[in-house]
PDB file of N, CA, C, O and CB in Angstrom:
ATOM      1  N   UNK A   1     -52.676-140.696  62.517  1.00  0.00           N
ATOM      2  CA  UNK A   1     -53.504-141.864  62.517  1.00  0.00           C
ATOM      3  C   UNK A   1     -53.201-142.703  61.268  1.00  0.00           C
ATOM      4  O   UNK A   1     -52.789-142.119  60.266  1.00  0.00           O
ATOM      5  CB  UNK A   1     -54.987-141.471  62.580  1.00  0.00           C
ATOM      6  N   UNK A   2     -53.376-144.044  61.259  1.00  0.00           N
ATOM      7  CA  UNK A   2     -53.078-144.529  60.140  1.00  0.00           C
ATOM      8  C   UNK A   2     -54.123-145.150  59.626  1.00  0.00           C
ATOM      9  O   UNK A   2     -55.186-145.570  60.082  1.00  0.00           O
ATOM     10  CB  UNK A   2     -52.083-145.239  60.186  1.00  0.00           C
ATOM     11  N   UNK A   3     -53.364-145.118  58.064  1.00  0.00           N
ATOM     12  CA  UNK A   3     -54.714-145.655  57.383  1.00  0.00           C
ATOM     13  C   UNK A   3     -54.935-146.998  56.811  1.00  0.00           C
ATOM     14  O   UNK A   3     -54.358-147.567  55.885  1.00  0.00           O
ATOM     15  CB  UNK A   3     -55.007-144.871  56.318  1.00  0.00           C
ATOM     16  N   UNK A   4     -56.292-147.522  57.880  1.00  0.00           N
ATOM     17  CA  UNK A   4     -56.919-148.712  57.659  1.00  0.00           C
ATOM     18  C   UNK A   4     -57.112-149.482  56.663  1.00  0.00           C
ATOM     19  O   UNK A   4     -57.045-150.707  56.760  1.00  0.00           O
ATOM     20  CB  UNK A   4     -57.763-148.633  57.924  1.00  0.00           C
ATOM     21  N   UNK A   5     -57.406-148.785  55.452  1.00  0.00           N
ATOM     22  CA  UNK A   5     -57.392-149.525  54.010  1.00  0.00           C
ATOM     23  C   UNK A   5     -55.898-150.057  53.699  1.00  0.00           C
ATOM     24  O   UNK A   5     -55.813-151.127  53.096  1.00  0.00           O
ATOM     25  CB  UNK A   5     -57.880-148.406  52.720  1.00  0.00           C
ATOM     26  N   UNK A   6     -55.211-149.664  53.914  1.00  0.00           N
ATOM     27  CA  UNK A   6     -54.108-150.411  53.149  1.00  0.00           C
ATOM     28  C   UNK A   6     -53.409-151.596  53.857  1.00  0.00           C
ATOM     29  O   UNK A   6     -52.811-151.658  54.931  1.00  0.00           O
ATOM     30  CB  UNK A   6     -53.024-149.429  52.789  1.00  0.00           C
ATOM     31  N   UNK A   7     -53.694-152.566  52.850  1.00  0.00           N
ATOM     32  CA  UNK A   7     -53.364-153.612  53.419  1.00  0.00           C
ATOM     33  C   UNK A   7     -52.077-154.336  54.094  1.00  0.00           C
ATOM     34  O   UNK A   7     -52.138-155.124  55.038  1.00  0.00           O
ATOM     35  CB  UNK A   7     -53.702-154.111  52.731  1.00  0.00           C
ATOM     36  N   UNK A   8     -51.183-154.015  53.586  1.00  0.00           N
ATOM     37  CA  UNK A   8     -49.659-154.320  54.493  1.00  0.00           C
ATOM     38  C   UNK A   8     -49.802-154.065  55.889  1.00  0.00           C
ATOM     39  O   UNK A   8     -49.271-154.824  56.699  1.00  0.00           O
ATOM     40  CB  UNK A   8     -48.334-153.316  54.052  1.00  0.00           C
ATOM     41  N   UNK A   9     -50.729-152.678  56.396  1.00  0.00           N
ATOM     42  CA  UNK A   9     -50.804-152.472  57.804  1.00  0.00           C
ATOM     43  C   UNK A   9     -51.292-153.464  58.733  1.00  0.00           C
ATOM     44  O   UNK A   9     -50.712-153.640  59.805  1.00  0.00           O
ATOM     45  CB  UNK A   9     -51.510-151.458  57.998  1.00  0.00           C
ATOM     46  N   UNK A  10     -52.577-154.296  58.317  1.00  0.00           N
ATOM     47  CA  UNK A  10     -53.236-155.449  59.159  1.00  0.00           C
ATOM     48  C   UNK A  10     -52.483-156.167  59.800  1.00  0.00           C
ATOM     49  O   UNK A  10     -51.481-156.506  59.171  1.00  0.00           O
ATOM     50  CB  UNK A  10     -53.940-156.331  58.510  1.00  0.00           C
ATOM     51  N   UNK A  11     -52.576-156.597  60.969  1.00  0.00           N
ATOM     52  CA  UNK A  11     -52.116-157.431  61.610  1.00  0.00           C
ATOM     53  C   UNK A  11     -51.923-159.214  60.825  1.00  0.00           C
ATOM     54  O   UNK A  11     -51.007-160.003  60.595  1.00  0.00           O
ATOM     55  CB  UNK A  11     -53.008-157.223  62.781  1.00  0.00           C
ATOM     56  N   UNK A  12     -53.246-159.148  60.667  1.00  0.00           N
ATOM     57  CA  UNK A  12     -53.675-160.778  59.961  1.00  0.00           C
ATOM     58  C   UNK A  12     -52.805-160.735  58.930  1.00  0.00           C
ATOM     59  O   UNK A  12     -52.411-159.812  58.217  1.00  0.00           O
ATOM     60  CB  UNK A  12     -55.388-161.111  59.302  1.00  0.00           C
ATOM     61  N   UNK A  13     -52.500-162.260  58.986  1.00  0.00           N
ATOM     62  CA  UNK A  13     -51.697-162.549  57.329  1.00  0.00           C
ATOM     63  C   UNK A  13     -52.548-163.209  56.685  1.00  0.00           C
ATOM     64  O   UNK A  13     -53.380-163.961  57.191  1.00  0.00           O
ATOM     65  CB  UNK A  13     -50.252-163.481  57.188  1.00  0.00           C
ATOM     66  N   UNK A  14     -52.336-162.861  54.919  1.00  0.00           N
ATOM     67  CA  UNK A  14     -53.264-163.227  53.898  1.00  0.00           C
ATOM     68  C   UNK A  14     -53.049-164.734  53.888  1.00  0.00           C
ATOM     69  O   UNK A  14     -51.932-165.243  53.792  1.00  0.00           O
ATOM     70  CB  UNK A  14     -53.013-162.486  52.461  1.00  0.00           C
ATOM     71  N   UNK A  15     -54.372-165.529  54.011  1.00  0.00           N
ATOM     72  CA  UNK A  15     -54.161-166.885  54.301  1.00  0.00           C
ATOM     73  C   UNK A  15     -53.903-167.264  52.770  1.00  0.00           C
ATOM     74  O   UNK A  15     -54.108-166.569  51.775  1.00  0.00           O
ATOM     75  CB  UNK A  15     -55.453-167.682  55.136  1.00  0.00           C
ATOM     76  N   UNK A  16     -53.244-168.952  52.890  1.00  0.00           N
ATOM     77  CA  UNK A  16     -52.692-169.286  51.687  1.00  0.00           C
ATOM     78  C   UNK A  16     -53.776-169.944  50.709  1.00  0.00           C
ATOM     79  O   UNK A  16     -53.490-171.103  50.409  1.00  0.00           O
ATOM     80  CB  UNK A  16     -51.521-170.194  51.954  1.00  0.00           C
ATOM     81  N   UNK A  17     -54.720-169.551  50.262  1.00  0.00           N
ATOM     82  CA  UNK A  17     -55.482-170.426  49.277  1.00  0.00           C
ATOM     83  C   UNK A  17     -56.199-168.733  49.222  1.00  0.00           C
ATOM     84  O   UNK A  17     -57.381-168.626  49.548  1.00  0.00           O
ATOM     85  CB  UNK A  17     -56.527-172.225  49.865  1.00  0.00           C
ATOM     86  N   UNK A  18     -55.441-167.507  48.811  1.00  0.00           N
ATOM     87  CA  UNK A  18     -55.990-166.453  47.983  1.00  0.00           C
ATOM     88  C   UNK A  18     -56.375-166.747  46.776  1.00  0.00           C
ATOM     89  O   UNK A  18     -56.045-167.847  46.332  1.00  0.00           O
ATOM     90  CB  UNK A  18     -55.210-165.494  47.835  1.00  0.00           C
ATOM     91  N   UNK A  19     -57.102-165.910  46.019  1.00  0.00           N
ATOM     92  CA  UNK A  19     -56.958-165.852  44.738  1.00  0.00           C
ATOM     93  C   UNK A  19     -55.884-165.981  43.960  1.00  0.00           C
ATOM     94  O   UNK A  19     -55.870-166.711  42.969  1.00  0.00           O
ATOM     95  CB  UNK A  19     -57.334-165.015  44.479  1.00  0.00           C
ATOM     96  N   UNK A  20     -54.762-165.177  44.408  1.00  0.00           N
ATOM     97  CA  UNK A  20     -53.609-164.851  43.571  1.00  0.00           C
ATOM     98  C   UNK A  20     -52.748-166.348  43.675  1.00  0.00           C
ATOM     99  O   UNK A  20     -52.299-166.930  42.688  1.00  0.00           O
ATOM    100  CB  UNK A  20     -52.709-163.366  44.209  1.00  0.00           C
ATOM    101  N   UNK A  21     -52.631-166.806  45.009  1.00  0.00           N
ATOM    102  CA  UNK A  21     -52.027-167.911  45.017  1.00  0.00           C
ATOM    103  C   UNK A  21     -52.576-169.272  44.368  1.00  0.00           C
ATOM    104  O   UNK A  21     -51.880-170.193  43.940  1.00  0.00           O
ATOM    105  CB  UNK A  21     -51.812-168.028  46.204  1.00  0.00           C
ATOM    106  N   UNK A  22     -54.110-169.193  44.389  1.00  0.00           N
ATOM    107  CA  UNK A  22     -54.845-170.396  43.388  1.00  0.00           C
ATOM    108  C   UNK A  22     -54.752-170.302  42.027  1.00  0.00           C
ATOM    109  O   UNK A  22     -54.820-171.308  41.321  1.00  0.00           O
ATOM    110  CB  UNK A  22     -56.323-170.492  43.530  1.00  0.00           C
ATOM    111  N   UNK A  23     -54.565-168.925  41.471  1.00  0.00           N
ATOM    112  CA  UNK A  23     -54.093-168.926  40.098  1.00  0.00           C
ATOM    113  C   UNK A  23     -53.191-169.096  39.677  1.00  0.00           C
ATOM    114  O   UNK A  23     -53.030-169.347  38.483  1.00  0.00           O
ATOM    115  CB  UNK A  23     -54.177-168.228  39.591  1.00  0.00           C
ATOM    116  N   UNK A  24     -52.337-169.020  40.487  1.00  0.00           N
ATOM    117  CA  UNK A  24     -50.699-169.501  40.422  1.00  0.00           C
ATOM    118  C   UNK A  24     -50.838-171.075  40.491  1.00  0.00           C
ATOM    119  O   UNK A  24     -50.471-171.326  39.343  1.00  0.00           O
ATOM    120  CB  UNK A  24     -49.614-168.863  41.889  1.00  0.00           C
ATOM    121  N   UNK A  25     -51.012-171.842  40.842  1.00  0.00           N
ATOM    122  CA  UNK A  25     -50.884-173.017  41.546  1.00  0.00           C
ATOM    123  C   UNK A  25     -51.832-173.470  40.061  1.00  0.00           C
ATOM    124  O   UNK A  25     -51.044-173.559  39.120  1.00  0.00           O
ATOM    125  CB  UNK A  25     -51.501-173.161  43.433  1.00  0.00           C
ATOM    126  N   UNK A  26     -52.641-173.637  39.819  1.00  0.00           N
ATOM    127  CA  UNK A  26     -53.795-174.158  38.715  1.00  0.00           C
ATOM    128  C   UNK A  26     -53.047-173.794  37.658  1.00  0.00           C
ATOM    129  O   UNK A  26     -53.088-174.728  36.857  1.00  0.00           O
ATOM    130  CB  UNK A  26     -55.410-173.459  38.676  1.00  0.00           C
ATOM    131  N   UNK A  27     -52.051-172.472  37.037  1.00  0.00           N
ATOM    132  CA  UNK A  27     -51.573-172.665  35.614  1.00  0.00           C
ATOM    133  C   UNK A  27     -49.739-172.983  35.986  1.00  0.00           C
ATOM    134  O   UNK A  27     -48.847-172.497  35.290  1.00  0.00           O
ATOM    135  CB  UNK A  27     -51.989-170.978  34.486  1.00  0.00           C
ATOM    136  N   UNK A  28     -49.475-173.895  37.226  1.00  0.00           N
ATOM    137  CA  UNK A  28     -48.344-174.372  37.258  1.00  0.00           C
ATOM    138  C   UNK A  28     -48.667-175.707  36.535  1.00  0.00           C
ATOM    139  O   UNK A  28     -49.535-176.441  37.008  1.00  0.00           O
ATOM    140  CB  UNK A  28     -47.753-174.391  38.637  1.00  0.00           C
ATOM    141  N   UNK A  29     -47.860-176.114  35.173  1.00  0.00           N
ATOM    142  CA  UNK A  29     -47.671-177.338  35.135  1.00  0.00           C
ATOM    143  C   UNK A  29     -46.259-177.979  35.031  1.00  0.00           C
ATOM    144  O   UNK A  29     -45.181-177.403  35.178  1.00  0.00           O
ATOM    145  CB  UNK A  29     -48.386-177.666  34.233  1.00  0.00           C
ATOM    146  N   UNK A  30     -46.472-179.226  34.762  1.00  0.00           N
ATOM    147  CA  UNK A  30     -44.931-180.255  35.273  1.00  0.00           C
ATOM    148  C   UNK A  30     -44.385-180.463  34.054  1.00  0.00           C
ATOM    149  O   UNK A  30     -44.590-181.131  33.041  1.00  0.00           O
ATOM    150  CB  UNK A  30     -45.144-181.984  36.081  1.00  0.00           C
ATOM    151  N   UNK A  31     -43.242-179.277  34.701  1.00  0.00           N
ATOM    152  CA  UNK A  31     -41.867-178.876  33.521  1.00  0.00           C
ATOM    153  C   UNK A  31     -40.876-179.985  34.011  1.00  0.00           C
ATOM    154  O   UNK A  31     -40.778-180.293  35.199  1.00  0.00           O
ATOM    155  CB  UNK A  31     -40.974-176.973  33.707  1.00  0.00           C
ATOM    156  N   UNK A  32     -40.202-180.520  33.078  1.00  0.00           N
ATOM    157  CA  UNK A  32     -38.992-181.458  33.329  1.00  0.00           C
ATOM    158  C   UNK A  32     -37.841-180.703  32.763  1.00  0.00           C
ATOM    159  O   UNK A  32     -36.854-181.436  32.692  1.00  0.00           O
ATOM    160  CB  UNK A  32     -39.126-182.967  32.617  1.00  0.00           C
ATOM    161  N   UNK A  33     -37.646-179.631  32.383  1.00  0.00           N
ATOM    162  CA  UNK A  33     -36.687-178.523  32.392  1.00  0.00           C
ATOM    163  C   UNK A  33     -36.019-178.557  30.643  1.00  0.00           C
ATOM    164  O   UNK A  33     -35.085-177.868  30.233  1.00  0.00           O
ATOM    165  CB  UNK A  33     -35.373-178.857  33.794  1.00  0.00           C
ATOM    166  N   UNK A  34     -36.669-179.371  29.999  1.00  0.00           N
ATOM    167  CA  UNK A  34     -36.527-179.716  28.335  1.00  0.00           C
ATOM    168  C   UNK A  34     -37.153-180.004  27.696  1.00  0.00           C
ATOM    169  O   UNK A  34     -37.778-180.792  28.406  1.00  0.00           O
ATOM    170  CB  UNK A  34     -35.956-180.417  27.885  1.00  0.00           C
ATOM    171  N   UNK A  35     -37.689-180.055  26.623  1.00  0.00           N
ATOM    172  CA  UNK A  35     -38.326-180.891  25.822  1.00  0.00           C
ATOM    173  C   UNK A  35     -37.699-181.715  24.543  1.00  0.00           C
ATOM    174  O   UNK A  35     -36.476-181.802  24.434  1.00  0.00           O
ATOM    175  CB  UNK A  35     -39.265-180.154  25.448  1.00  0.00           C
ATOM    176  N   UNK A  36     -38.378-182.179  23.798  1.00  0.00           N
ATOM    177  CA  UNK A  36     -37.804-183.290  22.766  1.00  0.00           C
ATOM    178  C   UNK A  36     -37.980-182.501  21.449  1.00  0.00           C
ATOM    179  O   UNK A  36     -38.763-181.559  21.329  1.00  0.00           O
ATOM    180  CB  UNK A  36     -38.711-184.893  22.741  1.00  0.00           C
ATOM    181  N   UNK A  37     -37.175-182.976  20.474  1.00  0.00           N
ATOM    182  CA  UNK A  37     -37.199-182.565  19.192  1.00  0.00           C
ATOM    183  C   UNK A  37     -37.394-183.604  18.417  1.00  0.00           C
ATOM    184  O   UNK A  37     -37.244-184.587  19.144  1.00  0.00           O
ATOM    185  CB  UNK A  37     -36.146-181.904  18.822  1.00  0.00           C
ATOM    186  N   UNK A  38     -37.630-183.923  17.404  1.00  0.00           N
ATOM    187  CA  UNK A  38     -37.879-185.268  16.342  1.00  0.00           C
ATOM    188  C   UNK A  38     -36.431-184.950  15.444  1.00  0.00           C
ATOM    189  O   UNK A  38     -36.265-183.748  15.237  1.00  0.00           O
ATOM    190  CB  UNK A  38     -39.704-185.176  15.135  1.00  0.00           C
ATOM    191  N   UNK A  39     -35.791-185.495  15.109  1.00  0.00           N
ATOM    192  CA  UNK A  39     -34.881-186.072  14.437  1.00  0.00           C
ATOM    193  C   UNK A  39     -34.763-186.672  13.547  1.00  0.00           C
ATOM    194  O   UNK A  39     -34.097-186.362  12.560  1.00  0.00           O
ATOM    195  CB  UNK A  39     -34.492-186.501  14.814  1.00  0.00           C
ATOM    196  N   UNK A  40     -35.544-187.906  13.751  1.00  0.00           N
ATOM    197  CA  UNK A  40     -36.333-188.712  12.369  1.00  0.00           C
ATOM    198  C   UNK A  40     -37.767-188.770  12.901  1.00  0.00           C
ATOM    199  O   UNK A  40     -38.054-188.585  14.083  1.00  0.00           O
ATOM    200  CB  UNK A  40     -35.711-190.538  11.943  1.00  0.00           C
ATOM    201  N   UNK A  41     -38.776-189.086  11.777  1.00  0.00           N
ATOM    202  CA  UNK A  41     -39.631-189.128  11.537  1.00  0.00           C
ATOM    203  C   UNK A  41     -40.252-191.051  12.268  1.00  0.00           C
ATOM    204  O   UNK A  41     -40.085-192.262  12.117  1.00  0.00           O
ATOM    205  CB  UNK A  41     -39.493-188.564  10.064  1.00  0.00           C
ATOM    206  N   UNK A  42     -41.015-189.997  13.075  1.00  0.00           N
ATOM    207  CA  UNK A  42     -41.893-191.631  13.410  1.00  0.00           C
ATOM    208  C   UNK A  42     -43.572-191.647  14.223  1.00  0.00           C
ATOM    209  O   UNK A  42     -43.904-190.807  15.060  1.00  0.00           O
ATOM    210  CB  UNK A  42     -40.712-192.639  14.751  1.00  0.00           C
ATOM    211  N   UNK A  43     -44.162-192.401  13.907  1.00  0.00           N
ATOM    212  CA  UNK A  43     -45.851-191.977  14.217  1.00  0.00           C
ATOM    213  C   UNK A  43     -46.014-190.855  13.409  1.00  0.00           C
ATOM    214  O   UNK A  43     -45.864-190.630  12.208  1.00  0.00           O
ATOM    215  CB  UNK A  43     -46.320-191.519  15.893  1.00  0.00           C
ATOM    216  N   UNK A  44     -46.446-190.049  14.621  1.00  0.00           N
ATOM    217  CA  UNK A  44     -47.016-188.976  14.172  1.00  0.00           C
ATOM    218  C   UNK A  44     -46.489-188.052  13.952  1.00  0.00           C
ATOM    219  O   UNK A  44     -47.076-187.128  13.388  1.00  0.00           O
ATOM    220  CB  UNK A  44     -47.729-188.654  14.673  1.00  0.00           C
ATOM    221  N   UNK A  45     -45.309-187.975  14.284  1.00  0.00           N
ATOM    222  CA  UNK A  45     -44.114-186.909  14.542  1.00  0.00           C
ATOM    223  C   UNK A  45     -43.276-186.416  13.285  1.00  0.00           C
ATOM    224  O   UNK A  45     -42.389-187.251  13.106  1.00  0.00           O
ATOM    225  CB  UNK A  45     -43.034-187.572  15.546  1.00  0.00           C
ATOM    226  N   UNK A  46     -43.228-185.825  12.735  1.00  0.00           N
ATOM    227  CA  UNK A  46     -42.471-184.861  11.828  1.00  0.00           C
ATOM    228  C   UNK A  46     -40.872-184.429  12.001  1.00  0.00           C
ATOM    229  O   UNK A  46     -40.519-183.842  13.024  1.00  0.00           O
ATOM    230  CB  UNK A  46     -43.231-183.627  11.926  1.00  0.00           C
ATOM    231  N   UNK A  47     -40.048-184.710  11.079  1.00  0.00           N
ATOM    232  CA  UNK A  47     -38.555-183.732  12.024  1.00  0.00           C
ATOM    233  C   UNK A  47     -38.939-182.396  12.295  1.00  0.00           C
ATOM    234  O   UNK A  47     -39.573-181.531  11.691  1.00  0.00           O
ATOM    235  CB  UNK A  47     -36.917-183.452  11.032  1.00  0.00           C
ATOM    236  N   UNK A  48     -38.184-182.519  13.727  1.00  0.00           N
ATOM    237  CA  UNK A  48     -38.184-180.883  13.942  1.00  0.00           C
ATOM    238  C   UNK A  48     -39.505-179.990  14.853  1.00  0.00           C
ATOM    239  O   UNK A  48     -39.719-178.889  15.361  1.00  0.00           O
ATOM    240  CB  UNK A  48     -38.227-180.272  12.311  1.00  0.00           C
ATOM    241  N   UNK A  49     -40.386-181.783  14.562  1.00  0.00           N
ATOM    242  CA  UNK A  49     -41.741-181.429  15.984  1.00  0.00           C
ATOM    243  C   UNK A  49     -40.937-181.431  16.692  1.00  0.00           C
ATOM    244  O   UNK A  49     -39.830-181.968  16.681  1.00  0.00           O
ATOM    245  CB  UNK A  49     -43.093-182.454  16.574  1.00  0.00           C
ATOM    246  N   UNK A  50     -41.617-180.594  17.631  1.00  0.00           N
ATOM    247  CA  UNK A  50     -41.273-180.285  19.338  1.00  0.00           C
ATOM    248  C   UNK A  50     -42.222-181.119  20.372  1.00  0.00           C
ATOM    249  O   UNK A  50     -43.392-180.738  20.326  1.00  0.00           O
ATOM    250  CB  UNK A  50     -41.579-178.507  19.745  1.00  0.00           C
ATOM    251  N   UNK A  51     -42.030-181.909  21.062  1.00  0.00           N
ATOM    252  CA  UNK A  51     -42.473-182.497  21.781  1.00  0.00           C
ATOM    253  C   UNK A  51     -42.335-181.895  23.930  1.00  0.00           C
ATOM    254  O   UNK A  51     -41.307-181.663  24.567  1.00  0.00           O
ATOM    255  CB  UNK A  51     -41.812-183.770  21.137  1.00  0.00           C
ATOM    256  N   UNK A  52     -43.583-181.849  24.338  1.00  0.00           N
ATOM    257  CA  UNK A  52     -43.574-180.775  25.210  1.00  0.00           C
ATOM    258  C   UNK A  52     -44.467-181.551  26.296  1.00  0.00           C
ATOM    259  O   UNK A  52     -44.198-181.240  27.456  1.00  0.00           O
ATOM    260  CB  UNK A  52     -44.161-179.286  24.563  1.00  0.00           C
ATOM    261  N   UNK A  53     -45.322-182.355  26.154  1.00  0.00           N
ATOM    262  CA  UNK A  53     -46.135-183.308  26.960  1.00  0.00           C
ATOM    263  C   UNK A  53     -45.057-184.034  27.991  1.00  0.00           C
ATOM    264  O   UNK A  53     -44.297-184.956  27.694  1.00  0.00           O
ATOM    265  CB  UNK A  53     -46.946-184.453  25.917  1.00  0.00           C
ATOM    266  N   UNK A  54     -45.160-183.510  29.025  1.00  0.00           N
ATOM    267  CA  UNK A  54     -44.204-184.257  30.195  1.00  0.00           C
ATOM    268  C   UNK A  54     -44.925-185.807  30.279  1.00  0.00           C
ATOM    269  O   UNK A  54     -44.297-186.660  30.905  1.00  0.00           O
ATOM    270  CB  UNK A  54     -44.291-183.306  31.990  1.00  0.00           C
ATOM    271  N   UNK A  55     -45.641-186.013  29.940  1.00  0.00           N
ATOM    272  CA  UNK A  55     -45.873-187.703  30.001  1.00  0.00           C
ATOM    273  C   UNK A  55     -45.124-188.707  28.899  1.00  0.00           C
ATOM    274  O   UNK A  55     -44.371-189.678  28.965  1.00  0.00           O
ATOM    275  CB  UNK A  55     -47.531-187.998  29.759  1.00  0.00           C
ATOM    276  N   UNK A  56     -45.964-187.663  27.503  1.00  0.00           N
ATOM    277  CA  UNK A  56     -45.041-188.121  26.511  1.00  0.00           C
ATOM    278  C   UNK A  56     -43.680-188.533  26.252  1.00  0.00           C
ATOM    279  O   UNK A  56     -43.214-189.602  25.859  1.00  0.00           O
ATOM    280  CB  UNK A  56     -45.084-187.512  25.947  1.00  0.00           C
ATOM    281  N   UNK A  57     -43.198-187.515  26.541  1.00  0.00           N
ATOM    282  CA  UNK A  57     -41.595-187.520  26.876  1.00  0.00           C
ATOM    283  C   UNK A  57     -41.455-188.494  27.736  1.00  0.00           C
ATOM    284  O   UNK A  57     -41.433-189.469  26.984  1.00  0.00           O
ATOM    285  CB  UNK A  57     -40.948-186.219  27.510  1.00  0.00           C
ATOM    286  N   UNK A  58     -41.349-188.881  28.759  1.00  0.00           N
ATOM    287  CA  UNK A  58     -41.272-189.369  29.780  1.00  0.00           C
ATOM    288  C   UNK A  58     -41.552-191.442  29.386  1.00  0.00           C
ATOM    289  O   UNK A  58     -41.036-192.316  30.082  1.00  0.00           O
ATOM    290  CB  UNK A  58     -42.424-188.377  30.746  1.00  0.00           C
ATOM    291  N   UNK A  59     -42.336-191.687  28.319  1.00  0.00           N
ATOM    292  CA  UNK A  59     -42.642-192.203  27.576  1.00  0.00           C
ATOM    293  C   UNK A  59     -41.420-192.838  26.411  1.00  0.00           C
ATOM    294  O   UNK A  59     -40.849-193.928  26.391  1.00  0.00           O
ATOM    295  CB  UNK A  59     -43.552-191.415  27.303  1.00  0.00           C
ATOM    296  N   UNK A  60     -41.337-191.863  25.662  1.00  0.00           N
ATOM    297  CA  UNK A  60     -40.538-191.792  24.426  1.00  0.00           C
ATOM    298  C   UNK A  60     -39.244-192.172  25.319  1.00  0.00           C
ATOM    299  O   UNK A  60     -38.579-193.171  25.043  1.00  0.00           O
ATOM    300  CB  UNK A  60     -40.548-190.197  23.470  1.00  0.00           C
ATOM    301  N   UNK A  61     -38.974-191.469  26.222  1.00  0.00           N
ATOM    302  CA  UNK A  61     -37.359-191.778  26.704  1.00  0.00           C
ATOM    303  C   UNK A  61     -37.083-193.396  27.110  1.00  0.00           C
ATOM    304  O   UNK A  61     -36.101-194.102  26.883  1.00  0.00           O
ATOM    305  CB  UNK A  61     -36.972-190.773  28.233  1.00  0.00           C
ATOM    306  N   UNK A  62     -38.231-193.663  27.738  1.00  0.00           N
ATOM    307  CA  UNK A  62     -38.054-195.210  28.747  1.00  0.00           C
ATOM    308  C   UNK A  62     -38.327-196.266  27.265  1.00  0.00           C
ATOM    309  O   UNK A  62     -37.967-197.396  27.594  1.00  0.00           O
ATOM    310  CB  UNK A  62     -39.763-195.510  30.475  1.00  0.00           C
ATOM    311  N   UNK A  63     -38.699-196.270  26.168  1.00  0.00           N
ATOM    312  CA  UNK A  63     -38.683-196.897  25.037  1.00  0.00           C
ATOM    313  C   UNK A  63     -37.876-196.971  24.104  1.00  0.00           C
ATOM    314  O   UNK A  63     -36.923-196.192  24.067  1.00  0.00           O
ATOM    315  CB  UNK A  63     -39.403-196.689  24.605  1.00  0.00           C
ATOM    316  N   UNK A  64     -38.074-197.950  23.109  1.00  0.00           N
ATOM    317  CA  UNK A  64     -37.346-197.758  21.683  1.00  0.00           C
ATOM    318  C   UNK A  64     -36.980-196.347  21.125  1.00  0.00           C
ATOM    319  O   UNK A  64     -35.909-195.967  20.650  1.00  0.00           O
ATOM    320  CB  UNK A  64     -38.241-198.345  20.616  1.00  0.00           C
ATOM    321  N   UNK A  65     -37.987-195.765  21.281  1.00  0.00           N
ATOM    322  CA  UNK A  65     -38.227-194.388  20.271  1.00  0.00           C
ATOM    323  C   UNK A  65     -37.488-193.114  20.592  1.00  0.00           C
ATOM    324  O   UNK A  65     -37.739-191.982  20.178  1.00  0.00           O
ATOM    325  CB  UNK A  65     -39.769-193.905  20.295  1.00  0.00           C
ATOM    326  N   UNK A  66     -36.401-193.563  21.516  1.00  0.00           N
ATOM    327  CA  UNK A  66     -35.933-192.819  22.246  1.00  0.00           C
ATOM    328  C   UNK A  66     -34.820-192.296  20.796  1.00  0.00           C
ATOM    329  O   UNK A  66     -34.614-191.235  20.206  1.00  0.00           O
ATOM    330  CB  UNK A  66     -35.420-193.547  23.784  1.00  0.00           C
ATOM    331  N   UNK A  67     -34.585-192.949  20.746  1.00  0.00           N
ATOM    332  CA  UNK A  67     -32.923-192.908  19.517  1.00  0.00           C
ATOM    333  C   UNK A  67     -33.718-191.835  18.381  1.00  0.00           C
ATOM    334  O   UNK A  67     -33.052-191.178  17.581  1.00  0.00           O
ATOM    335  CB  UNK A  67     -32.292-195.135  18.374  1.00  0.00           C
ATOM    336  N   UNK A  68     -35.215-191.762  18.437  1.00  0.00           N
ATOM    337  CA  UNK A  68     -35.377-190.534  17.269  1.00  0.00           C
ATOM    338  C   UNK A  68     -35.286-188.929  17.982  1.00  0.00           C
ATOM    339  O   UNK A  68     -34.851-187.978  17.332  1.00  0.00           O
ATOM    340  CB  UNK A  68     -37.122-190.710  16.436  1.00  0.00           C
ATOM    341  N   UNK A  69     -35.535-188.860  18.724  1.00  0.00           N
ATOM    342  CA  UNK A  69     -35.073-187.646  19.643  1.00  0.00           C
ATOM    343  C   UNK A  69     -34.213-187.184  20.006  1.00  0.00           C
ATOM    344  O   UNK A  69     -33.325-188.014  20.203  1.00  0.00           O
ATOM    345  CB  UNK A  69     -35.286-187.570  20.453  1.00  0.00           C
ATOM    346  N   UNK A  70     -33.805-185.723  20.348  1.00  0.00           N
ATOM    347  CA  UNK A  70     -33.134-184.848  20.487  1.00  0.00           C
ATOM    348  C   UNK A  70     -33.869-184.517  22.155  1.00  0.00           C
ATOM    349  O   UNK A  70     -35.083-184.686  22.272  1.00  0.00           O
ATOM    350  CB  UNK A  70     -33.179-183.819  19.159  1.00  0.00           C
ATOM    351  N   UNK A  71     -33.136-184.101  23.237  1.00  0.00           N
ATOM    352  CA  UNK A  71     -32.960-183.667  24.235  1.00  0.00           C
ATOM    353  C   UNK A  71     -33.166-181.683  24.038  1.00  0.00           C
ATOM    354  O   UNK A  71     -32.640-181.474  22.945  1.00  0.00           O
ATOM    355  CB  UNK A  71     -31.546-184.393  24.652  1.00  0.00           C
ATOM    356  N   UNK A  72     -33.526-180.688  24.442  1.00  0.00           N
ATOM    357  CA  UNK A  72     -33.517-179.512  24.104  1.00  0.00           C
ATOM    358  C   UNK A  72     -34.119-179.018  25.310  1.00  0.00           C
ATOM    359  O   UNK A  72     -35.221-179.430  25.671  1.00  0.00           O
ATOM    360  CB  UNK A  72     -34.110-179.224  22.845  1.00  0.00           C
ATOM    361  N   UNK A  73     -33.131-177.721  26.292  1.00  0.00           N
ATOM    362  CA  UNK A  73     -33.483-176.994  27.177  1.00  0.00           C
ATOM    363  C   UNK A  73     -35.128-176.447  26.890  1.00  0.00           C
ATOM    364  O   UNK A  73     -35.698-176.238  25.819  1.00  0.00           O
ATOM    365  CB  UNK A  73     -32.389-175.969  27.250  1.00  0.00           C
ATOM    366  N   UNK A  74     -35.481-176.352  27.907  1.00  0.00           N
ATOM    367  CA  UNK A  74     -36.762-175.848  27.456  1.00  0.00           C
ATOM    368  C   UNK A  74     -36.936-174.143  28.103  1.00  0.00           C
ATOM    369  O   UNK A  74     -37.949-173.489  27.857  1.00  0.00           O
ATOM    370  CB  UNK A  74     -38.034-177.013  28.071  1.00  0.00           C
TER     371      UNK A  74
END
């Protein structure tokens, strides 16, 4: 006879808005696959800050301020 508790046996599939899958999904955020480094100094930024805000970045690149940054795998 087999046993009922374990879950792989059920017929039903685990629908998609589990727990496990909502916690996944809520601490996914939007990686652009690099972040920025400071180079020279400007605002607020320090050499050698790391810049990690996908808006920011995203920001800094389409502007002037682009030429103080460094590109860096993330």
């Amino acid at each position: 006879m087999a046993d009922t508790d374990d879950v792989s046996a059920s017929d039903t599939p685990m629908p998609a808005n589990t727990p496990i899958a909502a916690s996944t999904a809520s601490t996914t955020v939007e990686s652009l696959g690099y972040i920025l480094v400071t180079r020279h100094a400007f605002g607020d930024y320090q050499v050698g800050d790391e810049i990690t805000d996908a808006s920011e970045i995203k920001d800094i690149l389409a502007g002037e301020l682009a030429v103080y940054v460094i590109k860096r795998a993330a």
